[in-house]
C-alpha positions as CSV (number, residue, x, y, z in Angstrom):
1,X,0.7,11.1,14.6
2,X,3.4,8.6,14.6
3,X,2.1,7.5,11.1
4,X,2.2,10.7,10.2
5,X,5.7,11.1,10.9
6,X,6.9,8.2,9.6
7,X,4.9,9.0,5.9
8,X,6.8,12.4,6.1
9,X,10.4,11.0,6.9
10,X,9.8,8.1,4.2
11,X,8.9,10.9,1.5
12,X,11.9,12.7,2.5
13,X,14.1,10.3,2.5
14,X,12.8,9.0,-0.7
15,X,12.8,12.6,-2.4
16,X,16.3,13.2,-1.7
17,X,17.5,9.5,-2.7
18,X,14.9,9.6,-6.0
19,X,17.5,9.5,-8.6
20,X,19.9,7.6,-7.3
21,X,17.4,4.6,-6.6
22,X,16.1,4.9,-9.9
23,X,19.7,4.7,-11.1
24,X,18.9,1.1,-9.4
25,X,15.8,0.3,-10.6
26,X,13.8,0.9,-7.5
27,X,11.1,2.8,-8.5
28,X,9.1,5.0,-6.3
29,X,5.6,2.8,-6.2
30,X,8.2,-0.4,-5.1
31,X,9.3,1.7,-2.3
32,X,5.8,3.2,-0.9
33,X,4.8,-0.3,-1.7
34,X,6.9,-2.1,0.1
35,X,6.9,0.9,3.4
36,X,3.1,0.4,3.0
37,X,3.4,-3.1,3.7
38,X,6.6,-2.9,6.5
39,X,4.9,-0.6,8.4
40,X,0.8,-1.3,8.0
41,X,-1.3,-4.1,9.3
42,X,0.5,-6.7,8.0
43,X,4.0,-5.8,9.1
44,X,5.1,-3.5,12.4
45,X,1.4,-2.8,12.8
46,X,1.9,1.3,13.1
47,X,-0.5,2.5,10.4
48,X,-3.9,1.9,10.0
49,X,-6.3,1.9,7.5
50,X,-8.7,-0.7,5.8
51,X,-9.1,-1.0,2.7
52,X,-12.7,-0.3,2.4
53,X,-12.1,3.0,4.2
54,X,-13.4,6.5,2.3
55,X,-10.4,8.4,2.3
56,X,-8.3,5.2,0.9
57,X,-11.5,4.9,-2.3
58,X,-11.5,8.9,-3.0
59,X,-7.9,9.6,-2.8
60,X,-7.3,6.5,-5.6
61,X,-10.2,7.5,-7.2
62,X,-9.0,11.2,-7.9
63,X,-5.7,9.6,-8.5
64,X,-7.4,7.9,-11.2
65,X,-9.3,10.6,-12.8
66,X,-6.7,13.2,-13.0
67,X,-4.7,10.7,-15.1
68,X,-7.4,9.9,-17.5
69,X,-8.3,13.1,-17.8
70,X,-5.0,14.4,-18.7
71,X,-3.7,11.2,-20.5
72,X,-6.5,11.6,-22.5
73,X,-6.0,14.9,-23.4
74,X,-2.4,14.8,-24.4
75,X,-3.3,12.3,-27.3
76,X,-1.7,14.4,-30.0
77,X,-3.2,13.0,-33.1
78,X,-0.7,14.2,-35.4
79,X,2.3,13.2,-33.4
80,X,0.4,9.5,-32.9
81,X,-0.4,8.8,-36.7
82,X,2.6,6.7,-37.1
83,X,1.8,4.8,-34.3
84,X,-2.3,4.4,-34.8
85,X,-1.5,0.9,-36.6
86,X,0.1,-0.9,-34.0
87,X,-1.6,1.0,-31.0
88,X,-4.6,0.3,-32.6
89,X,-4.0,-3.2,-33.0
90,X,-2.8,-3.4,-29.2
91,X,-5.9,-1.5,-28.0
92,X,-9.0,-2.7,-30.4
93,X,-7.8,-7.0,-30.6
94,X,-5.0,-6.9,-27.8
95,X,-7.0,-5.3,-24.9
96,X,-10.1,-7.4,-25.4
97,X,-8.1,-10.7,-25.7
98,X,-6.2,-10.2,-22.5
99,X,-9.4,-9.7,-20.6
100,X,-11.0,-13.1,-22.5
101,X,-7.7,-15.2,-21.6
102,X,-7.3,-13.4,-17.6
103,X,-10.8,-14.5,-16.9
104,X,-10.4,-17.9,-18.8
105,X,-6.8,-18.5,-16.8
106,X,-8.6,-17.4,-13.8
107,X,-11.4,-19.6,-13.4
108,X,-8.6,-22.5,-14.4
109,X,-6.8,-21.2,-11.2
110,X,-10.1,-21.0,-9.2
111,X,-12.5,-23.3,-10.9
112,X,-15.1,-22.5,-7.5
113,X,-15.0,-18.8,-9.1
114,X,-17.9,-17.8,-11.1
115,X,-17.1,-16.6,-14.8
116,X,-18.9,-12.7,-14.3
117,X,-15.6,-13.1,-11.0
118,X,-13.2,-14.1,-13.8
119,X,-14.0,-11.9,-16.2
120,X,-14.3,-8.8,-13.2
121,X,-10.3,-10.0,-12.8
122,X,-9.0,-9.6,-16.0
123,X,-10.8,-6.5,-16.8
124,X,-9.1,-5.0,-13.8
125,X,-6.0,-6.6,-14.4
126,X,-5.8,-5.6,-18.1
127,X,-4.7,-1.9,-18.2
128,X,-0.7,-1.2,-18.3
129,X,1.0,2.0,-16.4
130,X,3.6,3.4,-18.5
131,X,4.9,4.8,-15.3
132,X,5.9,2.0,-13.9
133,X,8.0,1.4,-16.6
134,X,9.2,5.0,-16.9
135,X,13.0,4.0,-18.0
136,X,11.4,2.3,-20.6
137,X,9.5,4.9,-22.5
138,X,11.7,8.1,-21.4
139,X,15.0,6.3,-22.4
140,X,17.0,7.6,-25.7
141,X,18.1,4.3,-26.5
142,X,14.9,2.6,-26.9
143,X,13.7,3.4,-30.7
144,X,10.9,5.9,-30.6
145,X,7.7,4.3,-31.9
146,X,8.2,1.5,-29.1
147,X,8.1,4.2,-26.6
148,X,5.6,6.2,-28.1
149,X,3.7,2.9,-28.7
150,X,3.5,1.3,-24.8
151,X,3.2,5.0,-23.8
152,X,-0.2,5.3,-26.1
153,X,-1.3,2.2,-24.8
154,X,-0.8,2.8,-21.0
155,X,-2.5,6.5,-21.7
156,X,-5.4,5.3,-23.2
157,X,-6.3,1.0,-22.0
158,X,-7.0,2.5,-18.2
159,X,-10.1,4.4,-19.5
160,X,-11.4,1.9,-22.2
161,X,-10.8,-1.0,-19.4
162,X,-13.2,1.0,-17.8
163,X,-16.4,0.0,-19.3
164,X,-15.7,-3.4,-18.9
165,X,-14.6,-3.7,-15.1
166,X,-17.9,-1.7,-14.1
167,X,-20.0,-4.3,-16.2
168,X,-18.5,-7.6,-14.9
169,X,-18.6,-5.9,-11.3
170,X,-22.3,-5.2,-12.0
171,X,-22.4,-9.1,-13.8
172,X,-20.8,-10.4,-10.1
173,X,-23.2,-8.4,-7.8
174,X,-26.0,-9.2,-9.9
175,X,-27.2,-12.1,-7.8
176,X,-27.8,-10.3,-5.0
177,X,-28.6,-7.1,-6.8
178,X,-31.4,-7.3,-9.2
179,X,-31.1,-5.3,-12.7
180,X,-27.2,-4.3,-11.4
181,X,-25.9,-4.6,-14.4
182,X,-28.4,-2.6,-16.4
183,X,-27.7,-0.1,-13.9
184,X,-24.5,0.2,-14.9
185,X,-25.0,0.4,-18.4
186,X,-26.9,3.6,-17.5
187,X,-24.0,4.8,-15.6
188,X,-21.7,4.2,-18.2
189,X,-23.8,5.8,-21.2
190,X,-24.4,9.0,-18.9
191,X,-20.6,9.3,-18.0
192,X,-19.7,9.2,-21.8
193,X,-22.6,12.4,-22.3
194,X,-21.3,14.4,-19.3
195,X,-17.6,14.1,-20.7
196,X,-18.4,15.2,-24.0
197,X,-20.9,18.1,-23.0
198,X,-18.7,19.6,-20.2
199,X,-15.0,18.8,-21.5
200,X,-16.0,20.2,-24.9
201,X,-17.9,23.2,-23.1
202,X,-14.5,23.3,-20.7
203,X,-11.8,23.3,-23.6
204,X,-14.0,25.6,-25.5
205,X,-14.3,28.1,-22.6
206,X,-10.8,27.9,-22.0
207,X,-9.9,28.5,-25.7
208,X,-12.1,31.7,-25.2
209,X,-10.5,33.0,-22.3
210,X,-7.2,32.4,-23.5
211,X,-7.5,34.4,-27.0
212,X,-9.9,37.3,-25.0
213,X,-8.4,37.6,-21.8
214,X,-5.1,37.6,-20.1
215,X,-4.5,34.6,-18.5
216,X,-1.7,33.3,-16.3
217,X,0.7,30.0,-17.0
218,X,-0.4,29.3,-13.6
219,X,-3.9,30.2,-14.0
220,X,-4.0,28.1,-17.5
221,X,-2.3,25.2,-15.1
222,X,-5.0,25.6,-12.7
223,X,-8.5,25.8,-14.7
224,X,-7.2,23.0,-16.5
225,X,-6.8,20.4,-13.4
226,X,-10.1,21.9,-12.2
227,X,-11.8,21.2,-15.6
228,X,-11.1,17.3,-15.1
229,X,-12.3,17.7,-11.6
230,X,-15.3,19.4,-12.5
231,X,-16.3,16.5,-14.9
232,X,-15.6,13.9,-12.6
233,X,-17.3,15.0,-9.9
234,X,-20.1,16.4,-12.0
235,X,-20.6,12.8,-13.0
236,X,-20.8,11.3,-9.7
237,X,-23.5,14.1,-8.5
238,X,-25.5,13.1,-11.1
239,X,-25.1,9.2,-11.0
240,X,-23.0,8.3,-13.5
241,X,-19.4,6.9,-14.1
242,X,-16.9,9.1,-13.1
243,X,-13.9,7.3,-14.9
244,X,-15.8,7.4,-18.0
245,X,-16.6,11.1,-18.0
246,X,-13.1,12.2,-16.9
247,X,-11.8,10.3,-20.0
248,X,-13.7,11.2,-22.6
249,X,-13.7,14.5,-21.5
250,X,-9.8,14.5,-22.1
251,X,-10.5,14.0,-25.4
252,X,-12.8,16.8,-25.9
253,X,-11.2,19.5,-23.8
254,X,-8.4,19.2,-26.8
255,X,-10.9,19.3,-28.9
256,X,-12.9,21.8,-27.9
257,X,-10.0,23.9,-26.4
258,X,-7.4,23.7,-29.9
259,X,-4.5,22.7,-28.1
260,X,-4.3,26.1,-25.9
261,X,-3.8,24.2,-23.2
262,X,-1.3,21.9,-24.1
263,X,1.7,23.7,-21.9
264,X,-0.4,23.8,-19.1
265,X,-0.8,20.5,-17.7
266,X,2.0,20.2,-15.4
267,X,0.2,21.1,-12.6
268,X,-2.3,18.1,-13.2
269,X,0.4,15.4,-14.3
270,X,2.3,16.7,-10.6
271,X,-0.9,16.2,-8.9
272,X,-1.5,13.0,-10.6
273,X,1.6,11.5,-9.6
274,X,2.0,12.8,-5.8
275,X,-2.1,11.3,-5.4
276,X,-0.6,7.9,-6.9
277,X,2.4,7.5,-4.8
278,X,0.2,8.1,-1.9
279,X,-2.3,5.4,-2.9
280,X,0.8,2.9,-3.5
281,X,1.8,3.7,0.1
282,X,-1.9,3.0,1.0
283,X,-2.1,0.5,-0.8
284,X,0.4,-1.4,0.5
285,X,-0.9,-0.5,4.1
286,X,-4.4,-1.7,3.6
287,X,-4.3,-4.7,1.3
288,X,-0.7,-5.8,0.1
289,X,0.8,-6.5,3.7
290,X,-2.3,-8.1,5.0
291,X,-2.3,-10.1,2.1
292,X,1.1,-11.3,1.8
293,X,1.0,-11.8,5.6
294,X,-1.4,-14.9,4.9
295,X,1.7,-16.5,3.4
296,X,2.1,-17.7,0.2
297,X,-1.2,-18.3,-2.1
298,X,0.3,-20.7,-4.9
299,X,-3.0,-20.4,-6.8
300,X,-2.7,-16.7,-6.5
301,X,1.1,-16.0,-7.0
302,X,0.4,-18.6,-10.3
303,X,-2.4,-16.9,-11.8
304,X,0.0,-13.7,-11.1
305,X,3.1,-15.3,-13.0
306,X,0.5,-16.2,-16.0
307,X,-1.3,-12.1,-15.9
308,X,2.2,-11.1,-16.4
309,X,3.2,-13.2,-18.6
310,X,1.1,-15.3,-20.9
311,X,-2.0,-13.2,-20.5
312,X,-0.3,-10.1,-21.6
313,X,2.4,-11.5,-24.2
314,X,-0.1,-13.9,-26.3
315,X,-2.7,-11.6,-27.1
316,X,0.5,-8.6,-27.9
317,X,1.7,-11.1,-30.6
318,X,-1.8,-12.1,-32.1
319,X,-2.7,-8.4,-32.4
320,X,0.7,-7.8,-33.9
321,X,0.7,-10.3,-36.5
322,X,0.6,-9.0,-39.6
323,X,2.6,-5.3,-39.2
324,X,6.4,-7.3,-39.5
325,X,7.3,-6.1,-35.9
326,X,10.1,-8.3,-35.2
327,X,10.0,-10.8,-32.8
328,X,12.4,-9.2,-30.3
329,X,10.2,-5.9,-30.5
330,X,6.9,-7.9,-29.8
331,X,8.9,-9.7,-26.9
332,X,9.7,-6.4,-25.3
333,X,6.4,-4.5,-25.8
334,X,4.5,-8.0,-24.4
335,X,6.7,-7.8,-21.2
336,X,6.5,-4.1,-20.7
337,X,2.7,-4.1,-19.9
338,X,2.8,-3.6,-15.7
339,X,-0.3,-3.1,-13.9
340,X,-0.5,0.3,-12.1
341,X,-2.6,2.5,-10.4
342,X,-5.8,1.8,-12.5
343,X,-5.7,-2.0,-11.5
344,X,-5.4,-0.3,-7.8
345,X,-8.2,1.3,-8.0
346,X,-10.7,-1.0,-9.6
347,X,-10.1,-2.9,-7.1
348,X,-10.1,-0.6,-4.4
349,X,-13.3,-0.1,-5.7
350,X,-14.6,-3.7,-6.1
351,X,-13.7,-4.6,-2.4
352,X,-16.0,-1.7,-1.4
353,X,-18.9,-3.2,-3.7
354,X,-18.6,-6.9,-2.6
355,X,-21.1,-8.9,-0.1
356,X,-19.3,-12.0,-0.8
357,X,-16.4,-13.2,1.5
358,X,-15.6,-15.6,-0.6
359,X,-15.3,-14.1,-4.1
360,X,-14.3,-11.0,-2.5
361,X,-10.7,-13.9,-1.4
362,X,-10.3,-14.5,-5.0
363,X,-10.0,-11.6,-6.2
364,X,-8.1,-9.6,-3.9
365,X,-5.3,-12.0,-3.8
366,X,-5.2,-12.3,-7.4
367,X,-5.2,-9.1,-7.7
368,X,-3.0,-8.0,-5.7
369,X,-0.5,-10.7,-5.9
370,X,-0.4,-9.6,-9.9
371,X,-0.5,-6.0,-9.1
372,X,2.7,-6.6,-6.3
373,X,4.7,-9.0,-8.6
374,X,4.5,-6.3,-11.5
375,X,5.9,-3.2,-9.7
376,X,8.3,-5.5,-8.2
377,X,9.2,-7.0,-11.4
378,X,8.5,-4.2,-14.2
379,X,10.2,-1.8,-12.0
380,X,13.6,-4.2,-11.5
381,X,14.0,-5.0,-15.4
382,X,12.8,-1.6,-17.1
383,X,16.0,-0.1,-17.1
384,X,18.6,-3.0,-17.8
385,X,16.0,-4.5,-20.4
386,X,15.5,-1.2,-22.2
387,X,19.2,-0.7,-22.1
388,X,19.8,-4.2,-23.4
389,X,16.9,-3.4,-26.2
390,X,18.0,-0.3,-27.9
391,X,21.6,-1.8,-28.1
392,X,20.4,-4.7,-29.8
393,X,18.1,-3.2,-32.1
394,X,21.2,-0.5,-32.9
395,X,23.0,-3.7,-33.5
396,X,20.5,-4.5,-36.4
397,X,19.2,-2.6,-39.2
398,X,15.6,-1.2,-37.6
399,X,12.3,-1.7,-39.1
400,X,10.2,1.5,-39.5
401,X,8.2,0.4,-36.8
402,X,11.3,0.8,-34.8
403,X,12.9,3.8,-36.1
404,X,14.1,6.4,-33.5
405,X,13.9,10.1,-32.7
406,X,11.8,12.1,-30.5
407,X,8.8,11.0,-28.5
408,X,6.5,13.6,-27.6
409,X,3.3,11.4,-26.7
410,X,1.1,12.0,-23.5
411,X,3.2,12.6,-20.1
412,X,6.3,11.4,-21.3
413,X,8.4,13.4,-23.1
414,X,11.9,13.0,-24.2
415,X,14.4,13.4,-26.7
416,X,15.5,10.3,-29.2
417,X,19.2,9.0,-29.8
């Protein structure tokens, strides 16, 4: 009970003080983050949980799917056909080249690691959280198709990292786990089928009730978190990837269901946010104060510095070459690439997978040195940095890649200067 109490008083505390910390930069996952770690096994010792506990795997894992599920459904196709170039080039060449260069970095950082380890570290390590840069893409100043553009990207790299963090975890465990990876594969290809059938059937069905029947805002609110449920756990009954399923399903519930939804998501984007602020706080309990309890890795906290940094930036500006984005501009989006909740999870869910002790050290500390140096970092610079941005670029005659007015893509909405 007295970690109970002291999770209560922290989210009061933290509720009432929200916008003046943010005011400050301090974000709410640098907050439970560091709590987490004060008060867990690595610091005052008063909550406990480890790391390969269930409740800590299925509250991150629900976390997870909510947001793919209801990222992926906000896609508005019409509203992102400005951006498709750029996102496109960010998603198709950038994504894959920042998991090549995080596992080539990696096993430069930990030559003992073997290359399925590496790879299973940048794959993880590759998806961005536009929330953790939410002063970034909700603020005015910054021109719109740069929000709209890192708020694409953080929507939709979570659920195509996917596919490859379950395959290099399947690669890794393959020595002890004959045919592991073909396993996956299976798991994969049956989580894409169940998304498809059941969020198409789902959007359809609401569609239906919605033009027939009369339905409720809160009722609408309420079938449509269930409807990503639903897939998700549908998936998992039957064998397959979870992740997978929720996201593709996002894409056809819209689909399927016309947009009839589309003012009725609140509900799940709450419920994805409250679940992710807890897993921060957990997360910091069970991994990140243990870990940074250990003391300084060097290896780790440099192979952190490089994930942030050259891993991210390098392949931004190769996929951008070619669409006259300005320097600056491809500076800012390169920085503004934090690692959130997905990179949480996967390796939430990697540590419950791995027989190694060895390779099991590896990749939770550069993990989660990565993972704790981005929150720390994205969250202290978002608002100054896209403060300083949209000034300069006001400064200068703006490209149309960098033109402003309203951003209206996926959670984040807001109005442009």
């Amino acid at each position: 009970m007295a970690g109970l109490v002291i999770i209560a008083a922290v989210v009061v505390l933290y509720s009432l003080c929200a916008t003046v910390l943010d005011r400050a930069s301090i974000t709410g996952p640098l907050v439970l983050l560091v709590v987490g770690s004060v008060f867990g096994d690595g610091g005052l010792d008063v909550l406990h949980i480890a790391v390969s506990a269930e409740s800590l795997r299925v509250l991150a894992e629900l976390a997870l799917a909510i947001i793919l599920f209801s990222d992926a459904s906000s896609i508005s196709v019409s509203s992102a056909r400005g951006e498709v170039g750029i996102t496109g080039r960010l998603l198709g060449i950038g994504l894959p080249l920042t998991i090549g260069l995080g596992a080539v970095l990696c096993h430069v950082c930990f030559p003992a690691a073997s290359w399925p380890l590496c790879a299973l570290v940048g794959s993880l390590l590759a998806p961005t959280d536009a929330a953790l840069g939410l002063a970034v893409v909700t603020n005015p100043l910054v021109p719109r198709r740069v929000r709209e553009t890192l708020s694409i990207e953080g929507g939709l790299n979570d659920g195509l990292a996917t596919p490859f963090v379950y395959f290099f975890l399947a690669l890794s465990l393959s020595e002890s786990t004959s045919g592991h990876w073909r396993h996956a594969l299976v798991e994969l290809a049956g989580g894409i089928v169940v998304g498809i059938v059941l969020g198409g059937a789902a959007g359809w069905l609401c569609r239906w009730a919605c033009a027939r029947l009369s339905v409720g805002d809160r009722h609408k609110q309420l079938a449509f978190l269930a409807a990503g449920l639903l897939v998700f756990a549908t998936a998992l009954d039957l064998g397959f990837n979870g992740f997978v399923a929720a996201y593709v399903a996002g894409f056809a519930f819209a689909i399927g269901s016309k947009g009839v939804l589309d003012d009725a998501k609140e509900l799940s984007d709450d419920a994805g946010i409250y679940t992710s602020f807890a897993v921060w706080l957990l997360f910091g309990v069970a991994v990140a104060g243990p870990i940074l309890r250990l003391g300084f890795s060097w290896t780790a906290l440099l192979y952190a510095c490089l994930s942030l940094t050259v891993i991210r930036m390098v392949p931004v500006a190769i996929a951008l070459i070619g669409t006259k984005t300005r320097p600056l501009t491809v500076s800012f989006i390169g920085w503004f690439g934090p690692r959130g909740l997905a990179s949480v999870v996967f390796l939430i869910v990697a540590v419950d997978q791995f027989p190694h002790a060895s390779d099991l050290r590896v990749l939770v500390t550069a993990a989660t040195w990565t993972i704790v140096l981005s929150v720390v970092l994205h969250g202290l610079t978002s608002r100054p940095f896209a403060a300083a941005f949209g000034r300069r670029v006001q400064g200068s005659s703006a490209t149309p890649e960098e033109s402003s007015g309203p951003a209206t893509i996926g959670r984040f909405r807001t109005s442009g200067s």
